[in-house]
N, C-alpha and C positions, 0 to 999 in steps of 0.2 A: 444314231448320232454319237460317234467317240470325240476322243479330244482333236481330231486332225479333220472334226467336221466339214470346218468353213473352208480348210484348201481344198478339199474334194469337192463340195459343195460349188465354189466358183468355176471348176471346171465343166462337171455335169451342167450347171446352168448354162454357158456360153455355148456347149457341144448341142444342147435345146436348142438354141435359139439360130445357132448357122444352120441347123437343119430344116429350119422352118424357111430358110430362103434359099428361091431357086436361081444359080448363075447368072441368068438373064433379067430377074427384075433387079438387079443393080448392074447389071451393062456389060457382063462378063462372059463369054461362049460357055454355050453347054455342051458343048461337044466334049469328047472322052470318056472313059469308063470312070464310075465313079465307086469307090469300097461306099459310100455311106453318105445316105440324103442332104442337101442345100451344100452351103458354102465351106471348101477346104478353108486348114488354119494358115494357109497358104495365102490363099487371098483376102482374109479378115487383114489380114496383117497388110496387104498392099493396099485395098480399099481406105484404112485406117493407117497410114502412113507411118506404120513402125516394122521394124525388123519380123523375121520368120522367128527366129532366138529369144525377142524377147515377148510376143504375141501367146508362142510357145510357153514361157516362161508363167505368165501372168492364167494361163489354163492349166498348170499346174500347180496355182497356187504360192506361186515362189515370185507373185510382183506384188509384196505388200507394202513396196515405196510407189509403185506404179502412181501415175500425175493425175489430176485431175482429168486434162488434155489429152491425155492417153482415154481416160475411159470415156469419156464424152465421143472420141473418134470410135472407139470401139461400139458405143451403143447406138452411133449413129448408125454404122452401117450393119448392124445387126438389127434395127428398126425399133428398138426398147421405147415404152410407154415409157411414162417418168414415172410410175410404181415400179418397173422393172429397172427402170435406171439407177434412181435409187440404193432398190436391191445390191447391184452388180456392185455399187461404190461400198455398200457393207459390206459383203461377203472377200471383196479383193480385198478388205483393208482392216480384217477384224478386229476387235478391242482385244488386246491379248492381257485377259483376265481370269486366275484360277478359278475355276467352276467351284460353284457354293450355290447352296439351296437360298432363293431369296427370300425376304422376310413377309411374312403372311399380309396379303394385305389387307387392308381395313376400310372399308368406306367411310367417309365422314358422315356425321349424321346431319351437317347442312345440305349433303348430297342426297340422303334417304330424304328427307321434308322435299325435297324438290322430284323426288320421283311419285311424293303419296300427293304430291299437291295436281300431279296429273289424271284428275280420277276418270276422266275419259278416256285417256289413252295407257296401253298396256306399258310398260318401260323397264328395264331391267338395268344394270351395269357387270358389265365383264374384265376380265382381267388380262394381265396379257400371254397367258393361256388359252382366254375363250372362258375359261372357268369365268361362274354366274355366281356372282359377290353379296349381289343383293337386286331386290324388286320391288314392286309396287302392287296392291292389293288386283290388279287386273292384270298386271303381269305374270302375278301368281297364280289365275286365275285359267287364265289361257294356257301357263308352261306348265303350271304344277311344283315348282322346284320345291317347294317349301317340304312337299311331303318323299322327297328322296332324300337319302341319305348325301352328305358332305362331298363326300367324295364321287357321288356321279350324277352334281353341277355341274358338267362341265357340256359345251356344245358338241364339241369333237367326238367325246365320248358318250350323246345320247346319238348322234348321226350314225355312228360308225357302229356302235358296242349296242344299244336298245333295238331289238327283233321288231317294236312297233314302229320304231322310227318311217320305216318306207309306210305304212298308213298313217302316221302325222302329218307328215311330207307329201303331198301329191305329186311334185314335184322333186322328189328327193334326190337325183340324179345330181341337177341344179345345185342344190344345197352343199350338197356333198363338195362338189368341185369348188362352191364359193368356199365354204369352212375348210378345205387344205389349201387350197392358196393362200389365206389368211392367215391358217398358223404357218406356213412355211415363211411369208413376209415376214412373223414376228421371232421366227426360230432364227431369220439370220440377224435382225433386232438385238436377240437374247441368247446369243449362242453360250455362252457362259454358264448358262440357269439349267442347272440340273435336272428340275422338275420337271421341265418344258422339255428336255430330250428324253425323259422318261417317259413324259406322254405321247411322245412321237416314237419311241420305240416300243411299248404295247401298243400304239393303233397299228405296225406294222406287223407284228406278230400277229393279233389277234385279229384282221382284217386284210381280205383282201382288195378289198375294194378300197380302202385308204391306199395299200399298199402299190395299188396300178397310179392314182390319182397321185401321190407325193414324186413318186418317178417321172409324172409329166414335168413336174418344176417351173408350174407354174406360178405367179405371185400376183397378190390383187389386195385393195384394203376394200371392208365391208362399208363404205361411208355412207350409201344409202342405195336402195332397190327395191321389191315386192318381195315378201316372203308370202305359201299358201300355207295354212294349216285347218288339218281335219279335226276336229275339234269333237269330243264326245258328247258334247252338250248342245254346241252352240251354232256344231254344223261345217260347215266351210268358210273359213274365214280368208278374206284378201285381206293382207296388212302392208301396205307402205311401208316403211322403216328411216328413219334418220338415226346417225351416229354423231356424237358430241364429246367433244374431248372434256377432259378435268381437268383445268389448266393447273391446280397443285398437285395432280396423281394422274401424270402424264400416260402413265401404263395403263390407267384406266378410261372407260369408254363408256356414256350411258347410249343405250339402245331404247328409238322410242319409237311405238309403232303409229299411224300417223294417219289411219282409214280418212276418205271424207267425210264429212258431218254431214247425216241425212243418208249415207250407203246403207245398204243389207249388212254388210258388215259390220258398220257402227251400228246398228240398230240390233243387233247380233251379239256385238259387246254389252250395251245397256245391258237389256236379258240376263246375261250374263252373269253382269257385274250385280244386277239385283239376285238373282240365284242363289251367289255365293255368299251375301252375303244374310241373305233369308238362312242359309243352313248352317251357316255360323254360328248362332246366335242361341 
């Protein structure tokens, strides 16, 4: 991610997304050779009732006045989710702001009382990195954060960068593709923040497998789903999950896991949660 991220950026995202549709499910012949899979910028542009010029234009990054009604026609006929729609209206339209490392953040401590006040459920808050801010005595309990180092809190970088990861993960594959579509939504979010293109550029280096998974370009928000974890203690744990925003640290997200009362799971966490705190002490 350089300074000319977000124009390259909207392009490669549009070129995903005509490829994923074939001539005929929007009413178009398939006949002809085609150089490359789903829909030419040819017929985006007819479908979506603007010129080849300025269709062209706007996938190169050069329609940063582009209308609403333009991309609303555009996303219709490329079939965008409204997390992808979204998307496409950041990235065509970026804040053009000099890149500066942003300011650390800080959770409130009415935010931490409200994650210890949860003692049955595991809960953490993230950043908008993914970087792990702060937790809850069961949250800690389950991820551990407390006892790594500062710097690798972060999700991306236990999925991607920690060799244990794929046996935390049973499902790691999953995980993996939810956490880059995630930070890719928030990369085009933060395209300014330094940090966040730094972490995006060691997970590419250092990892292949972020590096196949970022080039899909896909985007998605984590608001809520199942997460598994292999737990060395406590075994296999199913955790439901909800995300909640911080209406005054809008960057930030508490994650709260969410088992039913009475599962293996929950009765899993109990255990647990007495465990750790037996060896505390």
């Amino acid at each position: 991610m350089d300074g000319d991220w977000t124009e390259a950026e909207v392009g490669d995202f549009l070129r995903s997304r005509r490829a994923r549709i074939r001539p005929e499910e929007v009413g178009l012949p398939a006949y002809g050779r085609r150089r490359v899979p789903g829909l030419r910028r040819e017929e985006v542009a007819q479908l979506a009732g603007v010129s080849v010029d300025y269709y062209v234009r706007l996938e190169q990054g050069r329609g940063t006045s582009v209308s609403d009604a333009v991309l609303d026609a555009v996303a219709r006929v490329l079939r965008l989710d409204d997390t992808e729609h979204a998307y496409l209206r950041t990235v065509a339209r970026p804040r053009r702001q000099p890149r500066q490392p942003a300011p650390a953040p800080r959770v409130r401590p009415g935010v931490q009382l409200i994650l210890d006040g949860l003692e049955r459920n595991p809960a953490l808050v993230l950043g908008r990195r993914m970087e792990v801010l702060a937790w809850n005595p069961l949250g800690d309990a389950v991820s551990g954060f407390s006892r790594m180092a500062p710097a690798e809190r972060s999700m991306p970088r236990q999925v991607f960068l920690d060799s244990a990861a794929r046996d935390l993960y049973p499902e790691w594959a999953a995980v993996a593709a939810q956490t880059v579509a995630h930070l890719r939504l928030n990369a085009g979010r933060y395209a300014d923040d330094t940090e966040l293109c730094a972490l995006v550029g060691e997970l590419s280096v250092k990892s292949g497998d972020f590096r196949r998974l970022w080039a899909d370009h896909e985007v998605r928000e984590c608001a809520y789903g199942v997460k598994k974890i292999r737990h060395p203690v406590a075994g296999l744990l199913t955790l439901p999950y909800e995300t909640l925003a911080v209406p005054a640290d809008p960057e930030q997200t508490i994650v709260v896991y969410t088992p039913e009362p009475g599962s293996e799971t929950a009765e899993r966490l109990a255990l647990l949660g007495s465990w750790e705190s037996s060896t505390a002490r």
